[in-house]
PABA-26713 format. One record per residue (C-alpha): residue number from 1; residue in one letter; chain; z, y, x. Coordinates in Angstrom, 2 decimals. Each point is the difference from the previous one (the first is absolute). Layout:
<atoms>
<atom nr="NUM" rest="A" kette="A" w="Z" v="Y" u="X"/>
...
</atoms>
This chain:
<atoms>
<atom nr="1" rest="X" kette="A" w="84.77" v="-17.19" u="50.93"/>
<atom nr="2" rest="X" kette="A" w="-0.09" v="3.80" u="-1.82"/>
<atom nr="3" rest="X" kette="A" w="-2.79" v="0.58" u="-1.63"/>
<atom nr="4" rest="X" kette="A" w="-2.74" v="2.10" u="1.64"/>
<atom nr="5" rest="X" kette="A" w="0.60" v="3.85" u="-1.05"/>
<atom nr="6" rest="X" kette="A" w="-2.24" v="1.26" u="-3.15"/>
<atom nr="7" rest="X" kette="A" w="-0.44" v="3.65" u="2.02"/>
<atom nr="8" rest="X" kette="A" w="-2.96" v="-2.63" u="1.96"/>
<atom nr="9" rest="X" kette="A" w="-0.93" v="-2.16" u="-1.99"/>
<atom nr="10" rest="X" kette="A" w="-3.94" v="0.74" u="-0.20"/>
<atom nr="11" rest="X" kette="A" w="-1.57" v="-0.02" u="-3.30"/>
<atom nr="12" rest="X" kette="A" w="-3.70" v="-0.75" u="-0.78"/>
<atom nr="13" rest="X" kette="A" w="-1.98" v="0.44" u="-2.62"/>
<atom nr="14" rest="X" kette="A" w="-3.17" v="-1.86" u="-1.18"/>
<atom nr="15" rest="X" kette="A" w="-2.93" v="0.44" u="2.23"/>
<atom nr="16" rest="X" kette="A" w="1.95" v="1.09" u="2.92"/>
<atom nr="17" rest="X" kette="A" w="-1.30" v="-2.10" u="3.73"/>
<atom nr="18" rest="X" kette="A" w="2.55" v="-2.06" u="0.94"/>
<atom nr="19" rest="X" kette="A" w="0.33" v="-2.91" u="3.49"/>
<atom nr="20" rest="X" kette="A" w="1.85" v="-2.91" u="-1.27"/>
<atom nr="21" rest="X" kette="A" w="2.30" v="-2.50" u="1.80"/>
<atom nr="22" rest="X" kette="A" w="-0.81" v="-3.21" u="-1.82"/>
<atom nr="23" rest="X" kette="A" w="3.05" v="-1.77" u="-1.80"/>
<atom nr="24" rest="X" kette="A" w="-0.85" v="-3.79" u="2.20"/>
<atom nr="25" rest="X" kette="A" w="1.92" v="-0.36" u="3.20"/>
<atom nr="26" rest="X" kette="A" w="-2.98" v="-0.76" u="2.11"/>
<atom nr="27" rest="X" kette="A" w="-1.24" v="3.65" u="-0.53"/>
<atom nr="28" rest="X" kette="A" w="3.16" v="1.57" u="1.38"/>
<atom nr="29" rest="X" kette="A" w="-1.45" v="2.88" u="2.23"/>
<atom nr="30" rest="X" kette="A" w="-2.86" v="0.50" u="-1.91"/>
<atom nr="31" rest="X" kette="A" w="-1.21" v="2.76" u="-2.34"/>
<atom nr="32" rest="X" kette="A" w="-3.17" v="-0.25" u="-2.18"/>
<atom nr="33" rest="X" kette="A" w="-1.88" v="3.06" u="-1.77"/>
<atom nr="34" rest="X" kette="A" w="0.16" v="0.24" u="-4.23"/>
<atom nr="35" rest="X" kette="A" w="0.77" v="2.03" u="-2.48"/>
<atom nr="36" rest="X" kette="A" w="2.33" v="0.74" u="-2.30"/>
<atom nr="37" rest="X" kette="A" w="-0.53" v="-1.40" u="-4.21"/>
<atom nr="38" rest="X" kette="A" w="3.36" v="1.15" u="-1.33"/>
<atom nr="39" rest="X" kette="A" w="3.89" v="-0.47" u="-0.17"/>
<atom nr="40" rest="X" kette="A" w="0.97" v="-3.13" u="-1.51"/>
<atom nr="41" rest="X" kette="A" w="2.82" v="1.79" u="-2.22"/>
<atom nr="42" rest="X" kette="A" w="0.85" v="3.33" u="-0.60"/>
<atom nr="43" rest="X" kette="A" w="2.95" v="0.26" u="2.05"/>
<atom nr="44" rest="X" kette="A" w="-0.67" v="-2.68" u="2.74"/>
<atom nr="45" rest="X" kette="A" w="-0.83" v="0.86" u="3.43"/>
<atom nr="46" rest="X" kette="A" w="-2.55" v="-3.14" u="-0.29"/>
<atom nr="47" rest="X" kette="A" w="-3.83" v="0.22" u="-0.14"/>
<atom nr="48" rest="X" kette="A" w="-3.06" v="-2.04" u="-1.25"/>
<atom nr="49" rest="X" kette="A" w="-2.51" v="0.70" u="3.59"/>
<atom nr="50" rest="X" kette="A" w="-3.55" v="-1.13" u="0.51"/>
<atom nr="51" rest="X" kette="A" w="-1.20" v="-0.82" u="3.52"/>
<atom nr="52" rest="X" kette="A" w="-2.89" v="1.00" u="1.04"/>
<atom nr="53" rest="X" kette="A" w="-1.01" v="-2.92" u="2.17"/>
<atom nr="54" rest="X" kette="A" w="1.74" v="-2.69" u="-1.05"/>
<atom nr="55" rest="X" kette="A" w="-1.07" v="-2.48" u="-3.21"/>
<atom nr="56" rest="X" kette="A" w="1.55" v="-2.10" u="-2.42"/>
<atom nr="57" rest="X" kette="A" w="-1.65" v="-3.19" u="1.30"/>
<atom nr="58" rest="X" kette="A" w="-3.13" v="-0.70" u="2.55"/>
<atom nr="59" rest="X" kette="A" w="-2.61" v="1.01" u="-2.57"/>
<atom nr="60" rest="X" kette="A" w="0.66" v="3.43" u="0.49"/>
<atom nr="61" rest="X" kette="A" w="-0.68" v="1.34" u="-3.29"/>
<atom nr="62" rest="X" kette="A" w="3.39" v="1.38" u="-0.66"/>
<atom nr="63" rest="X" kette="A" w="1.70" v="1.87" u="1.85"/>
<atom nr="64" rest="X" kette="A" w="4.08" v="-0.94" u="0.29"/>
<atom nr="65" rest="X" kette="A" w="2.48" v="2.06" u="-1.35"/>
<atom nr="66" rest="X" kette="A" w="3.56" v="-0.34" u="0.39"/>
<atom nr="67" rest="X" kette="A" w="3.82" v="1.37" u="-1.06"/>
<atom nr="68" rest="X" kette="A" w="2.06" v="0.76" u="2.84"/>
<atom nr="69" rest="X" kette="A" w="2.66" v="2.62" u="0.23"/>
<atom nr="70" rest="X" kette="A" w="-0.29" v="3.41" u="1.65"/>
<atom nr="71" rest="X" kette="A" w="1.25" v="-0.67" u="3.05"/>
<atom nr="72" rest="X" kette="A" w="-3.01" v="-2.08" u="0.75"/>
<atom nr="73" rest="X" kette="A" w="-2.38" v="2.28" u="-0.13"/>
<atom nr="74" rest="X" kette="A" w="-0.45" v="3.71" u="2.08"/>
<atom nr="75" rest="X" kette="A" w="-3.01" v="2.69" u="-0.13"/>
<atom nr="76" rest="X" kette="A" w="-3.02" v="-0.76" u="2.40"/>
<atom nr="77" rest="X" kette="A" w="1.43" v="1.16" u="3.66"/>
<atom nr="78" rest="X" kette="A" w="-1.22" v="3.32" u="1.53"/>
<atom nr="79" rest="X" kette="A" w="-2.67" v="0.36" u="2.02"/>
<atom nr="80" rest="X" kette="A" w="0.66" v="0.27" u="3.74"/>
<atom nr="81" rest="X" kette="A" w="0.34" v="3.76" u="2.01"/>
<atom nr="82" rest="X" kette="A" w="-2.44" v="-0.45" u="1.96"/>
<atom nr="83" rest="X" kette="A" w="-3.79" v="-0.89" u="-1.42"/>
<atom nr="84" rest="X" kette="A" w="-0.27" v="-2.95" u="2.49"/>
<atom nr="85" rest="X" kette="A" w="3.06" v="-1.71" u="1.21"/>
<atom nr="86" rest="X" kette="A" w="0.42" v="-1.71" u="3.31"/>
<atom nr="87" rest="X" kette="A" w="1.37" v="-2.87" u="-0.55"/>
<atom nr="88" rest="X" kette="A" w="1.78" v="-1.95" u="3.00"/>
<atom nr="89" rest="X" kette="A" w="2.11" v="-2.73" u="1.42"/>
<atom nr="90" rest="X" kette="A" w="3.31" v="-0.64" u="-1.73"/>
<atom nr="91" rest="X" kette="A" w="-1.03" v="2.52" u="-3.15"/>
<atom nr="92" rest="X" kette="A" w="1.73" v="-1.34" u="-3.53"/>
<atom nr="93" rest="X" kette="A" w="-3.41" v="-0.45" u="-2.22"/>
<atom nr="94" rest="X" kette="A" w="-1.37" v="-1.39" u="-3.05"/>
<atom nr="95" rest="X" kette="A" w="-3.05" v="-1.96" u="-0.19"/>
<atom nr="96" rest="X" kette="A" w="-2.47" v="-0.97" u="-2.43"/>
<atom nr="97" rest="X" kette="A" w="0.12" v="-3.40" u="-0.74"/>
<atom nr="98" rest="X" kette="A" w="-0.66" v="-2.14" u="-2.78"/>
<atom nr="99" rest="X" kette="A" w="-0.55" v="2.79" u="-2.23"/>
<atom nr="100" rest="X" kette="A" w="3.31" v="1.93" u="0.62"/>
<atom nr="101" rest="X" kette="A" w="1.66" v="1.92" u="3.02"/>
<atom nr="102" rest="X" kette="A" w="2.55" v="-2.21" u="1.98"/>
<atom nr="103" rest="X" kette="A" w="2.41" v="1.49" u="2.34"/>
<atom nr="104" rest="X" kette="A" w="-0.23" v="-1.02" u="3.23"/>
<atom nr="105" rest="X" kette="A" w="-0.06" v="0.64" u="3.65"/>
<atom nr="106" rest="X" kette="A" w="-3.19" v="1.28" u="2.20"/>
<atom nr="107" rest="X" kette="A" w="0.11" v="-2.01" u="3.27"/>
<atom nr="108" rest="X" kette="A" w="-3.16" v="0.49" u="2.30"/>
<atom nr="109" rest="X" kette="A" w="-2.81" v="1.83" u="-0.61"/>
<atom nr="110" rest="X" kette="A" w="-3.68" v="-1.65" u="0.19"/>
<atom nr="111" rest="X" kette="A" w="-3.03" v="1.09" u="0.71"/>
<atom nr="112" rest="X" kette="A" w="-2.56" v="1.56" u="-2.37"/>
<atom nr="113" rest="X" kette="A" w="3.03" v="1.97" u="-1.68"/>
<atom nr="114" rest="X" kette="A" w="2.03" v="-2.82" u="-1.13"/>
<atom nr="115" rest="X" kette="A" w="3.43" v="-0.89" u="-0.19"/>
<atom nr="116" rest="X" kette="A" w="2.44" v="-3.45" u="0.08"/>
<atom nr="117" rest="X" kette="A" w="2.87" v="0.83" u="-2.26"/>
<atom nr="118" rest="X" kette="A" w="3.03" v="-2.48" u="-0.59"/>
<atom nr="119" rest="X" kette="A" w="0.00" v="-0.94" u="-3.63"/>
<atom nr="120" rest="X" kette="A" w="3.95" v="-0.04" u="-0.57"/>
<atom nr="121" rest="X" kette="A" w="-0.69" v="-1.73" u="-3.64"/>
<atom nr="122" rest="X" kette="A" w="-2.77" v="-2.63" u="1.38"/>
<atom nr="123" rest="X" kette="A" w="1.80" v="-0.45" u="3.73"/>
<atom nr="124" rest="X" kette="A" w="-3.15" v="0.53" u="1.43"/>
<atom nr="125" rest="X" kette="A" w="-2.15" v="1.78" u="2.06"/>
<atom nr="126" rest="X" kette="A" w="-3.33" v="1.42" u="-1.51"/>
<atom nr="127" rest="X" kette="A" w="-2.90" v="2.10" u="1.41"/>
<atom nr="128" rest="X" kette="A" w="-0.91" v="3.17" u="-2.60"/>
<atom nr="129" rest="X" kette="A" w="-2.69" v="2.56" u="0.37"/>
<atom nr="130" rest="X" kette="A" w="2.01" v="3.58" u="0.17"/>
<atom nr="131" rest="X" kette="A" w="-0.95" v="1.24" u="-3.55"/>
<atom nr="132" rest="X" kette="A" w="2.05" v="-2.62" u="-1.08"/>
<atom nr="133" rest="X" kette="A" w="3.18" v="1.28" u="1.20"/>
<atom nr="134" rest="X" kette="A" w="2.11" v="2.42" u="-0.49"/>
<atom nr="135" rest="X" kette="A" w="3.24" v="1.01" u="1.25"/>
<atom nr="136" rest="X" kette="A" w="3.11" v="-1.08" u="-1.86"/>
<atom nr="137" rest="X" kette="A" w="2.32" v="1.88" u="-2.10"/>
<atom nr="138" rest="X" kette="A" w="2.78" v="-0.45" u="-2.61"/>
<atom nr="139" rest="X" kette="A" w="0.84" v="1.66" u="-3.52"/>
<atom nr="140" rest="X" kette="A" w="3.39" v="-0.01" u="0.01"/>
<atom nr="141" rest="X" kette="A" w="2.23" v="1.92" u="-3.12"/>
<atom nr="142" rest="X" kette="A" w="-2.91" v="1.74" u="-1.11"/>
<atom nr="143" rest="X" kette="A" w="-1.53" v="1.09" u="3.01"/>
<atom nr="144" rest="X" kette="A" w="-2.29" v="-0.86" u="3.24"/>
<atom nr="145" rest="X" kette="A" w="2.57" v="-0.48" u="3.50"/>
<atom nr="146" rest="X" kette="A" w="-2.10" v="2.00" u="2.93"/>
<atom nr="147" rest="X" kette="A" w="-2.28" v="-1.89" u="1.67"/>
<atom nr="148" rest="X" kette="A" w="0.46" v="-0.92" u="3.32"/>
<atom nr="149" rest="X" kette="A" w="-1.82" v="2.87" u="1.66"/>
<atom nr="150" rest="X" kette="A" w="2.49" v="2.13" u="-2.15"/>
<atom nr="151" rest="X" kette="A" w="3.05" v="-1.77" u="0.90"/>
<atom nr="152" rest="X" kette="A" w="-1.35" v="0.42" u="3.37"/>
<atom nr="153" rest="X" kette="A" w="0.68" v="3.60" u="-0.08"/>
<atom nr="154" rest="X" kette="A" w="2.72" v="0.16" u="-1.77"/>
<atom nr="155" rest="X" kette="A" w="1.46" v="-2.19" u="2.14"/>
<atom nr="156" rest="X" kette="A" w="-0.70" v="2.49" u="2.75"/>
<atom nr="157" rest="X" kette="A" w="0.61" v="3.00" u="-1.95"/>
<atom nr="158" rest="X" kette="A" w="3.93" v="-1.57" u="-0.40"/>
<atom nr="159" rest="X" kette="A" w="0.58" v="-0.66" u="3.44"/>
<atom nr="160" rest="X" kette="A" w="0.17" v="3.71" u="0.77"/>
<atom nr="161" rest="X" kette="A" w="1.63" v="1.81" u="-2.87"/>
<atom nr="162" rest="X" kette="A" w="2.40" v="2.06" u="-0.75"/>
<atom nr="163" rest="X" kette="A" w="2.83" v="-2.09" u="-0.62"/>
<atom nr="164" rest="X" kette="A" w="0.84" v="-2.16" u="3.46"/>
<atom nr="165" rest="X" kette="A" w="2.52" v="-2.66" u="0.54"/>
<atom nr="166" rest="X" kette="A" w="2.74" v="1.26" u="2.42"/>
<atom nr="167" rest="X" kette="A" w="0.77" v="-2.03" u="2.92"/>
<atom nr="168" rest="X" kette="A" w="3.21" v="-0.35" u="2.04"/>
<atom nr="169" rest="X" kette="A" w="0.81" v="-0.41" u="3.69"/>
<atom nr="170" rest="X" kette="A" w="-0.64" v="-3.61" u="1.38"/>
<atom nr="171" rest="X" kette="A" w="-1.46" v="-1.13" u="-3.16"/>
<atom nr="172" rest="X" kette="A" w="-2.94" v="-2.51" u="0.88"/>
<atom nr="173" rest="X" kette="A" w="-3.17" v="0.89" u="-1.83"/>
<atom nr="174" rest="X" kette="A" w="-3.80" v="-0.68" u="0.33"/>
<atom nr="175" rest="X" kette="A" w="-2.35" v="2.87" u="0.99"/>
<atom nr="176" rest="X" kette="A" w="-3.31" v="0.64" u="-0.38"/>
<atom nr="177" rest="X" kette="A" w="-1.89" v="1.83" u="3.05"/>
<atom nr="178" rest="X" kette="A" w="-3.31" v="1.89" u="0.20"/>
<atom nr="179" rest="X" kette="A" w="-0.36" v="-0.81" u="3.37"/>
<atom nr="180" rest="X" kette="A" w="-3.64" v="-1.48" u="1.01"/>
<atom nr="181" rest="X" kette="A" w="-0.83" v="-3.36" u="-0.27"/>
<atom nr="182" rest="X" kette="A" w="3.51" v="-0.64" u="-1.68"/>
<atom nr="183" rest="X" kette="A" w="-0.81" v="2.03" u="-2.94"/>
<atom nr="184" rest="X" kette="A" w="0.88" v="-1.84" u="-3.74"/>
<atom nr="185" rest="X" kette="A" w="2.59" v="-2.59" u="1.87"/>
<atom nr="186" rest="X" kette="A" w="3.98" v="0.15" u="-0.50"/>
<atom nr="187" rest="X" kette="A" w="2.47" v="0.15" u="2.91"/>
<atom nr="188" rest="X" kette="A" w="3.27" v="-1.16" u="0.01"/>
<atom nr="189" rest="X" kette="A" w="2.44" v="3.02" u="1.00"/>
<atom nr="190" rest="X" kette="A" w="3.57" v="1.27" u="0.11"/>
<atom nr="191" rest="X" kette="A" w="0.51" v="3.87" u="-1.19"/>
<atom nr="192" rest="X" kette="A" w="1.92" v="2.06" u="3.01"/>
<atom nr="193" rest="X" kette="A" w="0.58" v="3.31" u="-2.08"/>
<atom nr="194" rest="X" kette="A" w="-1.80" v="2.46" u="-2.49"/>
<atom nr="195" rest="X" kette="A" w="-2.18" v="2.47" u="2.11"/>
<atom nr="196" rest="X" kette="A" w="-1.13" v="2.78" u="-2.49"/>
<atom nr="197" rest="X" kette="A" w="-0.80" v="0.40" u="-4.01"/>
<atom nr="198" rest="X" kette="A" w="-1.19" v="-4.12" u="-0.93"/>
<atom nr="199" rest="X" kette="A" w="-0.55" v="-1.26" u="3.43"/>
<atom nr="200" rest="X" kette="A" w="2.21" v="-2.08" u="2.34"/>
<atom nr="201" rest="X" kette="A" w="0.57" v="-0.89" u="3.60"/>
<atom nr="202" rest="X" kette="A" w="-1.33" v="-3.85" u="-0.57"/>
<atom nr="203" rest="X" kette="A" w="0.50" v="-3.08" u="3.31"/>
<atom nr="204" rest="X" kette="A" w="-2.82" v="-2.51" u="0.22"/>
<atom nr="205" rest="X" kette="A" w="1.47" v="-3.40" u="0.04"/>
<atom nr="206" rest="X" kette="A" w="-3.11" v="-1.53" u="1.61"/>
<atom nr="207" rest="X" kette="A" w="-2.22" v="3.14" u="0.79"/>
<atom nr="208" rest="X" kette="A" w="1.50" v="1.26" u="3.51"/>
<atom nr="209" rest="X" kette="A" w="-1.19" v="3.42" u="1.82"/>
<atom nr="210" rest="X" kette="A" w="-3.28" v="-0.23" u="2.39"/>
<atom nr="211" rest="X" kette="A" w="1.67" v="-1.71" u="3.40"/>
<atom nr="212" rest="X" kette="A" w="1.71" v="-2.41" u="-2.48"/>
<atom nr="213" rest="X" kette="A" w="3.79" v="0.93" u="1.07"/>
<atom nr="214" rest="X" kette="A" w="1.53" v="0.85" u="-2.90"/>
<atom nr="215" rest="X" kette="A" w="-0.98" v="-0.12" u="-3.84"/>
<atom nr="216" rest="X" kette="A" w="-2.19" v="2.81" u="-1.48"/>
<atom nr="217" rest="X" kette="A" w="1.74" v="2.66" u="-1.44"/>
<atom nr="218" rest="X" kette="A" w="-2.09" v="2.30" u="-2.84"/>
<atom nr="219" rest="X" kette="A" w="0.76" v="2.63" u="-2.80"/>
<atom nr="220" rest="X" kette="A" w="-1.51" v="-1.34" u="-2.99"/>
<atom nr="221" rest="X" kette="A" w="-0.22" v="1.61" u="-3.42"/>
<atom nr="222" rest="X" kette="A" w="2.18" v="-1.84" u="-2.71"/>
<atom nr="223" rest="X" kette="A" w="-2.89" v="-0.91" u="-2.46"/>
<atom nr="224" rest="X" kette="A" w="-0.82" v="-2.44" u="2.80"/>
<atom nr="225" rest="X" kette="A" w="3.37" v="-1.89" u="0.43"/>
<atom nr="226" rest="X" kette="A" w="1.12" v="-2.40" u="-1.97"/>
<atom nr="227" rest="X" kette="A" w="2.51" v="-2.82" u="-0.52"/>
<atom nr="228" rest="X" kette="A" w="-0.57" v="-3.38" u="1.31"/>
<atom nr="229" rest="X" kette="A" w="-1.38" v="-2.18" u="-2.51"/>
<atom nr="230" rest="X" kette="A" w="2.34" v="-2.57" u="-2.06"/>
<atom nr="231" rest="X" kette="A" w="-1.38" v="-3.40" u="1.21"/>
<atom nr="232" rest="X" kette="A" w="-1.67" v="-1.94" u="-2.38"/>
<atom nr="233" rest="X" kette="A" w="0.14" v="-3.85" u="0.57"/>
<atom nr="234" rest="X" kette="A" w="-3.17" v="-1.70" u="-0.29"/>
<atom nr="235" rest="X" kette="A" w="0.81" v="-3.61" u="-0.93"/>
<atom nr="236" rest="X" kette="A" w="-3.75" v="-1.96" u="-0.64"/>
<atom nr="237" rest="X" kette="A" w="-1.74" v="2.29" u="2.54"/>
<atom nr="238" rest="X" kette="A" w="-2.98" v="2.63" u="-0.50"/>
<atom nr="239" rest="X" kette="A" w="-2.74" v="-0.29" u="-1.56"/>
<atom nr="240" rest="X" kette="A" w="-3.82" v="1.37" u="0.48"/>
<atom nr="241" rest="X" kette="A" w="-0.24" v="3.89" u="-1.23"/>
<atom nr="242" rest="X" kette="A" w="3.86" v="0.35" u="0.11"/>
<atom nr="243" rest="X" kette="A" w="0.87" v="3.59" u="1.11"/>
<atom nr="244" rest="X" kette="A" w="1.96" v="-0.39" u="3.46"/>
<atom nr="245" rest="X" kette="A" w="1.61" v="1.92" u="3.04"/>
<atom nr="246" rest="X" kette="A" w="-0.69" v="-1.41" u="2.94"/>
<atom nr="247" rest="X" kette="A" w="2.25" v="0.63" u="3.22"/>
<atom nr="248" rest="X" kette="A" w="-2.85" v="0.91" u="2.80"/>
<atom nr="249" rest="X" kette="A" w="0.26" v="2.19" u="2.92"/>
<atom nr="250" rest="X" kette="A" w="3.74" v="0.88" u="-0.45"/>
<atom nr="251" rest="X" kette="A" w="-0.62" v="1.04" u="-3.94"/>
<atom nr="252" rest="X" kette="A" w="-0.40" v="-1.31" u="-2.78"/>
<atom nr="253" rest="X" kette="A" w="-3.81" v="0.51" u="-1.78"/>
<atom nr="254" rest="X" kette="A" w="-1.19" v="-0.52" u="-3.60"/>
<atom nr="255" rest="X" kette="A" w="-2.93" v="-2.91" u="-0.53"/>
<atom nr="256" rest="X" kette="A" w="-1.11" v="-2.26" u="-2.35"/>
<atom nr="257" rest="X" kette="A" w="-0.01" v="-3.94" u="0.14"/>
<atom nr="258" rest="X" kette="A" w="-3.35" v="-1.30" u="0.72"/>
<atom nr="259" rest="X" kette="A" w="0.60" v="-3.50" u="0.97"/>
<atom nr="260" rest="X" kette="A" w="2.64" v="-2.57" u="0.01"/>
<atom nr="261" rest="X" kette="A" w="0.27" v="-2.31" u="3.17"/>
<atom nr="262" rest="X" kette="A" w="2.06" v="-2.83" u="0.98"/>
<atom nr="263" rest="X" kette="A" w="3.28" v="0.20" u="1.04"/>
<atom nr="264" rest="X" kette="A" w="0.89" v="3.12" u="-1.56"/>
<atom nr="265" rest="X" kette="A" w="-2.33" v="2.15" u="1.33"/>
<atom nr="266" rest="X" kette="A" w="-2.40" v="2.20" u="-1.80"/>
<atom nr="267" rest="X" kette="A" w="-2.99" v="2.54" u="0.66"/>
<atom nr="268" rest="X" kette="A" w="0.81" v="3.93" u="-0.72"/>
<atom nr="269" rest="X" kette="A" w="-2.74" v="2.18" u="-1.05"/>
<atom nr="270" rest="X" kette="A" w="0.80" v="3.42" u="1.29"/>
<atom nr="271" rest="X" kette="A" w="-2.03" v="1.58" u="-2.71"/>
<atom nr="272" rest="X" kette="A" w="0.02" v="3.94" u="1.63"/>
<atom nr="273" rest="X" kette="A" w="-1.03" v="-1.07" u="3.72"/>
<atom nr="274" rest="X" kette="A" w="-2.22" v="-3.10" u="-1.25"/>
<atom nr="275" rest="X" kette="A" w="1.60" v="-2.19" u="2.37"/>
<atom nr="276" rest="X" kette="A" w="1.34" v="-3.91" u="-0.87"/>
<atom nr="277" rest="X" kette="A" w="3.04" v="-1.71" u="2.00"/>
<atom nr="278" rest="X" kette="A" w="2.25" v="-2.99" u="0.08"/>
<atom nr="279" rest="X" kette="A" w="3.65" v="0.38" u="-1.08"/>
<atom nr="280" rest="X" kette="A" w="2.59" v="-2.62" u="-0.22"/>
<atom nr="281" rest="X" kette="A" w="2.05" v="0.54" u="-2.85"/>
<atom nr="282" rest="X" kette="A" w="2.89" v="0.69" u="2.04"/>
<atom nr="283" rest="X" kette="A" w="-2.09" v="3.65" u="0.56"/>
<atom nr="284" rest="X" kette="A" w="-0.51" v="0.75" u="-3.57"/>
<atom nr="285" rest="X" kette="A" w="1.98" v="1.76" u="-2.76"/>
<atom nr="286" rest="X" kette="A" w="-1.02" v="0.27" u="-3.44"/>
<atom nr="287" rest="X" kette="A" w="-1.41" v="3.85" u="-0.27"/>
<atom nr="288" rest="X" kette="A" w="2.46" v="2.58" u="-2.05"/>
<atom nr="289" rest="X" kette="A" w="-0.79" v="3.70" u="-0.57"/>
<atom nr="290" rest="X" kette="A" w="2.61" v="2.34" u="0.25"/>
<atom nr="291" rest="X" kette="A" w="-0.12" v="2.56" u="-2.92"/>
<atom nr="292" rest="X" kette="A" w="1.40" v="2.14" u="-1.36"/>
<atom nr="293" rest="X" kette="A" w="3.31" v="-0.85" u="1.75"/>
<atom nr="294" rest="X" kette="A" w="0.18" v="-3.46" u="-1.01"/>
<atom nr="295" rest="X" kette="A" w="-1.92" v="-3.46" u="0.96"/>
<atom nr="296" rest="X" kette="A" w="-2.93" v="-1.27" u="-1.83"/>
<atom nr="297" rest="X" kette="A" w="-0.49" v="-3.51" u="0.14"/>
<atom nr="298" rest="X" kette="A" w="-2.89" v="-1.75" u="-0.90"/>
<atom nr="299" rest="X" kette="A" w="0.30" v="-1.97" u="-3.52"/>
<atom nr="300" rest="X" kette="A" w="-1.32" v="-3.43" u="1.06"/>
<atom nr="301" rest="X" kette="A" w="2.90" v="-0.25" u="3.24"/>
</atoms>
């Protein structure tokens, strides 16, 4: 493995705020608040770091202090956009727990403003009051990846720019239609011809026209087209807040695991229409975004 490039390798200096992630294995997804003492050695990327909560032994009279190396440790994250976020089913989170944040999973909402979130480190559901939450994000080569509000939007910004994939007669492609009530779903489809600057002359391969005898025909502008999605084989099944397409109403629609049944069938949450249904796993695709003219796959598939 290369080592990391020294253009982002972050340097602190004493005093500086830091979150730590803990050198023991049973803190993995953790990061704890403390501060910076010093470098060990002039021209190490190491540092001596005090935590702010945690203590050399149960008396709590000292607190701990450690060595770890620089990629262990990142600048306290930014606050949110918005003053008050809203969190909700399926949202990537970190809770406050045992005096650090832990990444984890929100999966129902309670009364009385609190949450259940899936501790990935613990493997276990916990109940937390909101203003111990906040919504996850990464430092990654010296900087903070969007959250997901901001991919979001980017995400939607990229589907319509400038540069569009060209598409070719008969090619089979999935498109994604504004019509009501099917609005957010993709539709399997076979391009007929282009018919003006970015848009094409697109067949339905399950949508057909409004006395059902023959398959809808519609112009539809290039941004949404796109290629059929490589299929992914899922060997050991899904698994609860797994990011899924599932094939309803002749298209295929983005939801979230939120139960695992017998006989491999599982529980979608349809976050956007707040609506839950049963899918056999014969009717479910792992979820891939199309961007930027290539596939994005999710790491953990």
């Amino acid at each position: 493995m290369s080592n990391p490039s020294s253009s982002w390798i972050v340097q602190f200096k004493p005093g500086d705020q830091v979150e730590i992630s803990p050198h023991d294995p049973g803190f993995r997804g953790s990061w704890y608040a403390g501060t910076i003492v010093r470098r060990e050695a002039k021209n190490t990327n190491r540092y001596v770091v005090e935590y702010d909560q945690l203590y050399e032994d149960e008396s709590g009279e000292k607190l701990l202090q450690e060595t770890l190396d620089w990629i262990q440790l990142r600048p306290p994250p930014p606050p949110p956009e918005k003053k008050k976020v809203q969190f909700k089913f399926g949202d990537e989170v970190e809770a406050f727990y045992s005096d650090g944040w832990w990444e984890g999973a929100l999966t129902a909402e309670h009364s009385g403003g609190k949450f259940a979130v899936f501790l990935r480190g613990f493997e276990e559901q916990i109940v937390f009051e909101e203003k111990d939450l906040r919504l996850h994000v990464q430092w990654v080569k010296g900087k903070w990846e969007p959250r997901f509000e901001q991919v979001q939007r980017e995400k939607e910004n990229s589907n319509c720019s400038k540069e569009v994939m060209k598409f070719t007669q008969g090619m089979q492609v999935e498109v994604l239609t504004d019509e009501d009530g099917l609005k957010g779903a993709w539709f399997a489809a076979t391009i007929i011809e282009p018919s003006g600057e970015d848009k094409y002359l697109i067949e339905y391969k399950t949508l057909t026209n409004d006395d059902d005898t023959e398959f809808l025909k519609e112009d539809i502008r290039a941004c949404n087209i796109r290629p059929c999605p490589p299929e992914i084989i899922v060997v050991d099944g899904f698994k609860v807040m797994d990011e899924v397409d599932a094939y309803y109403n002749e298209g295929w629609w983005v939801g979230v695991i939120a139960k695992v049944l017998i006989n491999c069938n599982y529980v979608v949450n349809f976050i956007e229409y707040d609506e839950k249904i049963t899918f056999n796993q014969a009717d479910l695709r792992p979820h891939q975004d199309w961007l930027n003219g290539k596939w994005v796959v999710p790491l953990d598939v």
